[in-house]
C-alpha positions as CSV (number, residue, x, y, z in Angstrom):
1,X,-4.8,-27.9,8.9
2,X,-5.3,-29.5,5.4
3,X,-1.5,-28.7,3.0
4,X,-2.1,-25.7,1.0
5,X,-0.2,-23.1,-1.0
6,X,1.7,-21.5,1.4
7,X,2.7,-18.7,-0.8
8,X,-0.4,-17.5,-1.9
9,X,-0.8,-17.6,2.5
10,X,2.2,-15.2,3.3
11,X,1.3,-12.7,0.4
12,X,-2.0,-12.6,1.9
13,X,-0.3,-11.9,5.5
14,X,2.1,-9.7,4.5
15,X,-0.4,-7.4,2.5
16,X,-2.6,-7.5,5.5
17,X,0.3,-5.3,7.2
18,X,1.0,-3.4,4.9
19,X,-2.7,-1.4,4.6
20,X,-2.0,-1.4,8.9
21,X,0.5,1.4,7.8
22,X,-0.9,3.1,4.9
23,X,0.8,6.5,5.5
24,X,-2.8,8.3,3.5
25,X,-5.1,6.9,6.2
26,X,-2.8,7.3,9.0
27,X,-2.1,11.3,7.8
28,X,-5.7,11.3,7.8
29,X,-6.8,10.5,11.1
30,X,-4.5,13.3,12.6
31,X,-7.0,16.0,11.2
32,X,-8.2,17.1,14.2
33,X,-4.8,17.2,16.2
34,X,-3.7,19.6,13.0
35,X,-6.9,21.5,13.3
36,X,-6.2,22.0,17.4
37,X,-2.4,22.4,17.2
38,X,-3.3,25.4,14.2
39,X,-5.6,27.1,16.0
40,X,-4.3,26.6,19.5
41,X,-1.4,28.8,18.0
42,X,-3.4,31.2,16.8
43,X,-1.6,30.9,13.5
44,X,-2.2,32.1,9.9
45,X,-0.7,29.9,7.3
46,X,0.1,26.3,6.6
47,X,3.0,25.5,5.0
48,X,3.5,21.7,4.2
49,X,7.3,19.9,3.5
50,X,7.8,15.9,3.1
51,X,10.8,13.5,2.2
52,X,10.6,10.3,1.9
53,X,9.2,7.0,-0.2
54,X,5.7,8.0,1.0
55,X,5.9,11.6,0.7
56,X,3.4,11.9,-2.1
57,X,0.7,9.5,-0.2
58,X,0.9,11.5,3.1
59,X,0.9,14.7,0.8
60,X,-2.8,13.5,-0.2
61,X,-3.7,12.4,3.1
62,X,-2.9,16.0,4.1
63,X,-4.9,18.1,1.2
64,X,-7.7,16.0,1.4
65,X,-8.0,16.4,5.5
66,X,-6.9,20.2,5.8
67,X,-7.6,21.7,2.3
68,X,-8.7,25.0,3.2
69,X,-5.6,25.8,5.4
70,X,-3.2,24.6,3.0
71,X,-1.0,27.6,1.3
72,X,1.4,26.2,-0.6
73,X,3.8,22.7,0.2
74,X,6.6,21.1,-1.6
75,X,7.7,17.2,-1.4
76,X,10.3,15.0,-2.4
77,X,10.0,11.2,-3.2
78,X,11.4,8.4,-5.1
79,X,11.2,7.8,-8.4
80,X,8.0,6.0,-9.4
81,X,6.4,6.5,-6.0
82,X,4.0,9.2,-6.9
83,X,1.2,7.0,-8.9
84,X,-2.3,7.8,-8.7
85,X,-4.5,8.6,-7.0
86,X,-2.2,9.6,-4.5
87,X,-0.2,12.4,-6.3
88,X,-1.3,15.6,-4.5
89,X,-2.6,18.6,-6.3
90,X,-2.2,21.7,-4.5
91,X,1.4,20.6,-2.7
92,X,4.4,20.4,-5.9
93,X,6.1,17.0,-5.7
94,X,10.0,16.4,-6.9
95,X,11.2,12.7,-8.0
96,X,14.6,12.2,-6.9
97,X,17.5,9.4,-6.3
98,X,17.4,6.7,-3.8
99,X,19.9,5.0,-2.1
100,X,21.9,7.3,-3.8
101,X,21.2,10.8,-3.8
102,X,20.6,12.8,-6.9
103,X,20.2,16.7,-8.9
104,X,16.9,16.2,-8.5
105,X,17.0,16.0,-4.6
106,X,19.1,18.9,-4.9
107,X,16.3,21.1,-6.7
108,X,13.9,20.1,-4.3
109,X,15.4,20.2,-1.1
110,X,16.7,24.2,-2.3
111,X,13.0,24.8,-2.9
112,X,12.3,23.4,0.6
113,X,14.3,25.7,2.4
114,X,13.3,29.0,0.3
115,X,10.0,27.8,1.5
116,X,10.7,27.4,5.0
117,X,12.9,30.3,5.0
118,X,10.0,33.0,4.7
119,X,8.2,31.6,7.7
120,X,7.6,33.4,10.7
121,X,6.4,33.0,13.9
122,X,2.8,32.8,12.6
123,X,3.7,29.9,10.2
124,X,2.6,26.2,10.9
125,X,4.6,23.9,9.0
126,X,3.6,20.3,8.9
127,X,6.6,18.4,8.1
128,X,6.3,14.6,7.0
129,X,8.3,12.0,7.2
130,X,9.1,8.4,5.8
131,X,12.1,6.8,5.3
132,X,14.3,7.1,2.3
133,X,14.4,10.6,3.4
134,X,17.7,11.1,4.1
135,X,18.7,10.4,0.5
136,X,16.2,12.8,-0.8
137,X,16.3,15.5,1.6
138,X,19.8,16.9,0.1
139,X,21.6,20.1,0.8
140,X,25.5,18.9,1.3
141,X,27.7,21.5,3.8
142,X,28.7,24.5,2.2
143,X,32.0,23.1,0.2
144,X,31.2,19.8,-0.1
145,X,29.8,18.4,-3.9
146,X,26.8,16.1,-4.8
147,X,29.6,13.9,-6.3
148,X,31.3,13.4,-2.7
149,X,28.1,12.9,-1.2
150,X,27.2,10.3,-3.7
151,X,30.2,8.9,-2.7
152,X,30.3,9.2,1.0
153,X,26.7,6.9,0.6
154,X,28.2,4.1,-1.4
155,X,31.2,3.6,0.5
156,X,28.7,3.5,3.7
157,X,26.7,1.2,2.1
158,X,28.6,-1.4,0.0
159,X,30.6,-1.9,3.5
160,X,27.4,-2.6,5.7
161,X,27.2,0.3,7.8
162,X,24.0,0.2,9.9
163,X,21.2,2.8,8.9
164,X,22.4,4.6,12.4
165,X,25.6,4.9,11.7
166,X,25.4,5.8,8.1
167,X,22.8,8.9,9.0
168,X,25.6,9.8,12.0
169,X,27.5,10.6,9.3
170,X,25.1,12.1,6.7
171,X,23.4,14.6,9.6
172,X,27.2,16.2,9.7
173,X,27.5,17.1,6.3
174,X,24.5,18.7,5.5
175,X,22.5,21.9,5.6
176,X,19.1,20.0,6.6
177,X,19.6,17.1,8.8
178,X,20.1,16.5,12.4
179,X,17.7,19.2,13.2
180,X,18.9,21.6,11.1
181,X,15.7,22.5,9.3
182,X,14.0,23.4,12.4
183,X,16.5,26.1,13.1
184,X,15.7,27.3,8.9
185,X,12.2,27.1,10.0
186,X,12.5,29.0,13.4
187,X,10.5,30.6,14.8
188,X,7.7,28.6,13.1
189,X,5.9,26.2,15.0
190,X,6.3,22.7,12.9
191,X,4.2,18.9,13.3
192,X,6.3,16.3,11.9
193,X,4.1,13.4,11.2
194,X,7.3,10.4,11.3
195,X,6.2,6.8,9.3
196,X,9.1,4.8,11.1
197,X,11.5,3.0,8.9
198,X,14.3,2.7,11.8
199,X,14.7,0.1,14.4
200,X,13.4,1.2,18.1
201,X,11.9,4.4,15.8
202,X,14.5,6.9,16.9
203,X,13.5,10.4,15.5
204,X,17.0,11.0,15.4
205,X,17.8,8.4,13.2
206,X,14.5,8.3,10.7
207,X,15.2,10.7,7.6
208,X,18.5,12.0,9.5
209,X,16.1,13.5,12.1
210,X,15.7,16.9,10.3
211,X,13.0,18.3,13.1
212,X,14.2,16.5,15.6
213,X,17.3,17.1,18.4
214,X,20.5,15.0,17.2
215,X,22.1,12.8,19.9
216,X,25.4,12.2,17.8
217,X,28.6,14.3,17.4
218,X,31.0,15.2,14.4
219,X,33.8,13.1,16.3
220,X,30.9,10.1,16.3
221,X,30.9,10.2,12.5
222,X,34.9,10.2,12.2
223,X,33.9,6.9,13.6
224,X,31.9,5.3,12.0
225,X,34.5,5.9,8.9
226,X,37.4,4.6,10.9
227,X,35.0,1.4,11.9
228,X,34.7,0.8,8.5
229,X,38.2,1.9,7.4
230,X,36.8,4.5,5.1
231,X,39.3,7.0,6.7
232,X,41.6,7.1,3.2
233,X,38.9,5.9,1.3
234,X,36.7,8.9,1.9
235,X,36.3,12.8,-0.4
236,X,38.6,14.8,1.2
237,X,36.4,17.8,2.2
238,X,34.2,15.7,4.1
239,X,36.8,14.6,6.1
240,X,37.7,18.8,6.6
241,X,34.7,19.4,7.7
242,X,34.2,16.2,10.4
243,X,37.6,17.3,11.3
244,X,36.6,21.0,11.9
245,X,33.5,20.0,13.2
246,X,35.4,17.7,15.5
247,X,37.8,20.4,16.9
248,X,34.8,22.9,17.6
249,X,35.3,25.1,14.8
250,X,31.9,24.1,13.4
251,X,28.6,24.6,15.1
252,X,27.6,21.2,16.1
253,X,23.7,19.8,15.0
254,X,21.6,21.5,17.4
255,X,21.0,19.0,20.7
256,X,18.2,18.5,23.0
257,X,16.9,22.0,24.9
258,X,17.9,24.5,21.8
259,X,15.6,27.0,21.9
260,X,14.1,25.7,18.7
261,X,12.8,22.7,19.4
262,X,10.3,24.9,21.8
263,X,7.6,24.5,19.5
264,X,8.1,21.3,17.7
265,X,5.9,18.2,17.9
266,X,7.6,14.6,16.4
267,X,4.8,12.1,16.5
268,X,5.4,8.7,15.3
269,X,1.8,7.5,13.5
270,X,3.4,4.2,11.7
271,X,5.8,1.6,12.6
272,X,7.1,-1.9,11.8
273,X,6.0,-3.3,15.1
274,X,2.3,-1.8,14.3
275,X,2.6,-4.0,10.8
276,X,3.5,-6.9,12.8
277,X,0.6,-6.7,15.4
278,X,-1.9,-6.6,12.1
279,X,0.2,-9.7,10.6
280,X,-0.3,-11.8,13.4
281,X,-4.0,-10.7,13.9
282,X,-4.8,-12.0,10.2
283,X,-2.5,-14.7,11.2
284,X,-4.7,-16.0,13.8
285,X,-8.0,-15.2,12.1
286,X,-6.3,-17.6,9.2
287,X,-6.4,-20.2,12.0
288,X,-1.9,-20.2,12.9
289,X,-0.9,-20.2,16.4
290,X,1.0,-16.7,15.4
291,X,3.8,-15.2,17.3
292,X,5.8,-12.4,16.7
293,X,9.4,-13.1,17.2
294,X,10.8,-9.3,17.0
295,X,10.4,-6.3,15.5
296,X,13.9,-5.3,16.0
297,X,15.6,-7.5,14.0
298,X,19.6,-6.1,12.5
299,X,22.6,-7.7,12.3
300,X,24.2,-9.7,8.5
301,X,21.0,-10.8,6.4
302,X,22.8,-14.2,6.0
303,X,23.1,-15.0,9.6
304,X,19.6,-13.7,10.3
305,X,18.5,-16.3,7.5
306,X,20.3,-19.4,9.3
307,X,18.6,-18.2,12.9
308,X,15.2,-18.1,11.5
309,X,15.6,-21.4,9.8
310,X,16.8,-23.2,13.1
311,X,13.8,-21.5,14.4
312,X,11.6,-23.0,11.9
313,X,12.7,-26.3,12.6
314,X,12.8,-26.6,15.9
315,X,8.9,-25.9,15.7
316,X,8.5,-28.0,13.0
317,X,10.0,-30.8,15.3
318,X,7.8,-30.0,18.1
319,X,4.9,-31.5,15.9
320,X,2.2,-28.8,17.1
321,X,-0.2,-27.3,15.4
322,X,0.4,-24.9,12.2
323,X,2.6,-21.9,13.5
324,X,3.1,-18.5,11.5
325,X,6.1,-16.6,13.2
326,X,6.3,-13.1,12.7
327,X,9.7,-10.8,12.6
328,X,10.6,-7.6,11.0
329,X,13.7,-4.6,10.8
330,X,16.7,-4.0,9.0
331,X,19.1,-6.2,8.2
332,X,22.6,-5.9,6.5
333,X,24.5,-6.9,3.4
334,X,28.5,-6.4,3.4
335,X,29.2,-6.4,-0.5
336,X,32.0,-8.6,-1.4
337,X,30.9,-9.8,-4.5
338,X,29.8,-7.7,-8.1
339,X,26.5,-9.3,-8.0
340,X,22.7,-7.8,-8.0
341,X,20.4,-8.3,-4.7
342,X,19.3,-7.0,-1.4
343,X,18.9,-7.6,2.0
344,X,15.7,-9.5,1.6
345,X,16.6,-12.0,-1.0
346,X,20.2,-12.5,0.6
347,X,18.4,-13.3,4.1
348,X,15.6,-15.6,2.3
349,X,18.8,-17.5,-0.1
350,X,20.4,-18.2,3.1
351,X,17.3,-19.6,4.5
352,X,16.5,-21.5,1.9
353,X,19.6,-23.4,2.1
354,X,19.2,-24.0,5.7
355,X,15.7,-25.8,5.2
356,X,16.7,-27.9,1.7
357,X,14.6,-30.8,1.2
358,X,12.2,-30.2,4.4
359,X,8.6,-29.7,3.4
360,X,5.5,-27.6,5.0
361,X,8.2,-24.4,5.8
362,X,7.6,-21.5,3.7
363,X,8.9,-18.2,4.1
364,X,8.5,-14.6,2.9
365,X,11.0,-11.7,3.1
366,X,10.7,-7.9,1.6
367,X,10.5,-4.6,2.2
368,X,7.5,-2.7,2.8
369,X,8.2,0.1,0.1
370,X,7.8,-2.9,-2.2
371,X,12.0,-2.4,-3.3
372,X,15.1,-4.7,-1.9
373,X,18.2,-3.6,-2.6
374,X,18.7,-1.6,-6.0
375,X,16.5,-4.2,-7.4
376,X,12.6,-4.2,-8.9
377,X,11.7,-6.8,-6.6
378,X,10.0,-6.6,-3.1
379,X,12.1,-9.2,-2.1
380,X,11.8,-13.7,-2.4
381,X,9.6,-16.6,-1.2
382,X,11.1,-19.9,-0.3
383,X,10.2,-23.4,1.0
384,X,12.1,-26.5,1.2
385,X,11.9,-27.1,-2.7
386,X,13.7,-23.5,-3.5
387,X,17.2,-25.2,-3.5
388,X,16.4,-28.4,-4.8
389,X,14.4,-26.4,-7.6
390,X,17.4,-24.3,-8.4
391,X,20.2,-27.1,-8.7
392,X,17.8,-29.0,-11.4
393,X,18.1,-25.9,-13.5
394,X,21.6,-24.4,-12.6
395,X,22.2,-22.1,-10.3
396,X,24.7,-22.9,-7.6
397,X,22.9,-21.3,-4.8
398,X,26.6,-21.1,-2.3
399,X,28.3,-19.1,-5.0
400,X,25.0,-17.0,-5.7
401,X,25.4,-15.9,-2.1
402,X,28.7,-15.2,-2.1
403,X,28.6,-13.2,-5.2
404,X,25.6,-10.9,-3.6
405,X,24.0,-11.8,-6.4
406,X,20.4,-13.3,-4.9
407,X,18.6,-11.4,-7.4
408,X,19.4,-13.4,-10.3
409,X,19.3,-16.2,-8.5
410,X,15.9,-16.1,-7.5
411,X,15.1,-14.8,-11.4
412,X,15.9,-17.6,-12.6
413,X,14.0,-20.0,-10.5
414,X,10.7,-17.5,-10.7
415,X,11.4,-17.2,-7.1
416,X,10.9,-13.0,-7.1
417,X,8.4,-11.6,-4.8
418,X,7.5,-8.3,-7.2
419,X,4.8,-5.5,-6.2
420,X,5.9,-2.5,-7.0
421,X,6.2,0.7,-5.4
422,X,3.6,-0.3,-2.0
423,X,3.0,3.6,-0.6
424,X,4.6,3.0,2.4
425,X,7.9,2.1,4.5
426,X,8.7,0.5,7.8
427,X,11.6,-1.5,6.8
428,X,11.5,-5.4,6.3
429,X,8.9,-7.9,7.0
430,X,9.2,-11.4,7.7
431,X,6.2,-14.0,7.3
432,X,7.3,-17.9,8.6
433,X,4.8,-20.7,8.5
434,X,5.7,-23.9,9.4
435,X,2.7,-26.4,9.3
């Protein structure tokens, strides 16, 4: 294979699996299962909820597939995800906070559950789902604030909490999550249409599994704040109510054979992994012996950064033909420093120093919602000139790292991989090709 850009190469992959998982077409093709699961039920309304950064395109997807049955639907997305021409017209759509939730998530989650709270047993409710719901779907336990809950989050996430762990503790302070609104909905049947953004796609775990049977306890959160030693650090009424919940003086989230889960249908319709299988297809069509590597991938964005890069070059040593390896899920970041980044840049800075000065390896890593981190950027592209690159200008890529602060450290060098809000979300992406 003749040296070529590279980067113009993985943009071309990664895009490829990105319209695999366009959450509009993927709604769409489940018109006839909504038509049959309606009817079977003899029911005679639709109501339609959503959460999540692709709320508004899987809003669409719905209206233009099941119009007529429609009667009213709200949904709640991130700012700036609701462009044309996907902003739906007969469902109302709410912009709200994310990581972070805000008022706004507030205001539409309270309108969600007047909705869902005049259902009956004739209702249908289709309920979809992406990730970035849990921050938007927000209704804190009676007595706890949207301050502490705001608060609760960042603590979570500056220490590196998995997204498991830090929806084990979300799902027990709040009103909607761990299957709590299908017991508002009940006795209403509901179809949650789930676009995965969790590792091994876990309804439990995706959007705080608010339709789905939780398979974590209030004693299980008190952990995951003692793991993290956010015992002292945490509000004080959430610790009262893990505590109560703890001791049995709560209800727990409703588990697996409650009575109203009887007539609810999960479905998974998008994943990472299904990304992946259409990034390796292109892969090969592009003429790379492509492989995926996993689609599971977790652990510090750092060290997953030095493991691909021994991985590129121990196939670069091999000599074989061009290879493009595939890998994709969620890393972490522990925040130590006061810097400006995200998971993707970190893992791609630490990559990019692992590879210095070795040509024909090029790597892209972002997210599929087209945001890394509390950042404008999708996440970085680097090669074996990144580093060199950076030192001629400035930056001291080690103490970039340390400082958390890949963002500017890739701004600097023009080294940004920006696209805007994408539509969809199944976590991060990673496109390797070594020639």
């Amino acid at each position: 294979m003749l040296h070529i850009d590279h980067k113009t190469t993985v943009k071309e992959i990664f895009c490829s699996a990105l319209r695999a998982v366009d959450p509009y077409e993927l709604i769409k093709s489940y018109r006839d299962y909504i038509f049959s699961f309606y009817h079977s039920y003899n029911s005679k309304r639709l109501l339609v909820v959503g959460f999540g950064k692709s709320a508004c395109q899987m809003a669409k997807g719905i209206e233009d597939t099941v119009w007529d049955l429609i009667e009213s639907g709200i949904v709640i997305t991130k700012y700036g995800h609701c462009l044309s021409p996907y902003k739906p017209e007969k469902i109302q759509f709410y912009e709200a906070g994310h990581p972070v939730p805000d008022e706004n998530g507030l205001k539409g989650t309270k309108e969600i559950i007047r909705l869902l709270k005049d259902s009956d047993e004739n209702t249908l409710v289709v309920c979809l789902i992406s990730g970035g719901g849990s921050a938007l779907l927000i209704s804190p336990y009676k007595g706890i604030t949207l301050e502490e809950k705001q608060k609760i989050t960042d603590l979570l996430l500056r220490a590196g909490a998995s997204i498991v762990e830090i929806n084990t503790v979300r799902k027990h302070i709040s009103r909607v999550k761990g299957g709590r609104l299908a017991e508002l909905a009940y006795p209403a049947k509901i179809v949650s249409l789930i676009l995965s953004d969790v590792i091994g796609n876990r309804m439990d775990v995706i959007a705080s599994g608010p339709t789905s049977p939780d398979t974590t306890t209030f004693a299980d959160a008190l952990k995951v704040l003692e793991k993290y030693s956010l015992l002292y650090k945490s509000p004080q009424t959430v610790l009262e109510i893990l505590n109560k919940g703890a001791n049995g003086l709560i209800p727990e989230t409703p588990k697996e054979g409650d009575k109203i889960f009887e007539k609810v249908d999960n479905i998974i319709i998008g994943s990472n992994k299904k990304a992946l299988e259409a990034a390796k297809s292109i892969a090969e069509k592009l003429g790379f012996y492509a492989e995926i590597l996993s689609s599971e991938i977790s652990d510090e964005a750092r060290d997953i950064g030095k493991w691909l890069a021994k991985k590129a070059i121990e196939a670069k040593g091999k000599g074989q033909r061009a290879r493009c390896l595939i890998s994709g899920g969620e890393t972490t970041v522990t925040v130590k420093g006061n810097g400006l980044g995200g998971r993707n840049m970190e893992l791609a800075l630490s990559f990019a120093m692992e590879i210095e000065g070795i040509d024909g390896i090029t790597l892209l890593s972002a997210g599929t919602d087209g945001t890394d981190g509390p950042t404008d950027a999708a996440g970085s592209i680097v090669d074996g000139e990144t580093i060199k690159k950076a030192k001629a200008v400035g930056p001291d890529p080690e103490e970039y790292l340390e400082n958390n602060d890949s963002y500017n450290f890739f701004k600097k060098i023009d080294g940004l991989f920006v696209t805007g809000p994408t539509g969809t979300n199944v976590m991060d992406i990673q496109i390797l090709i070594i020639e």
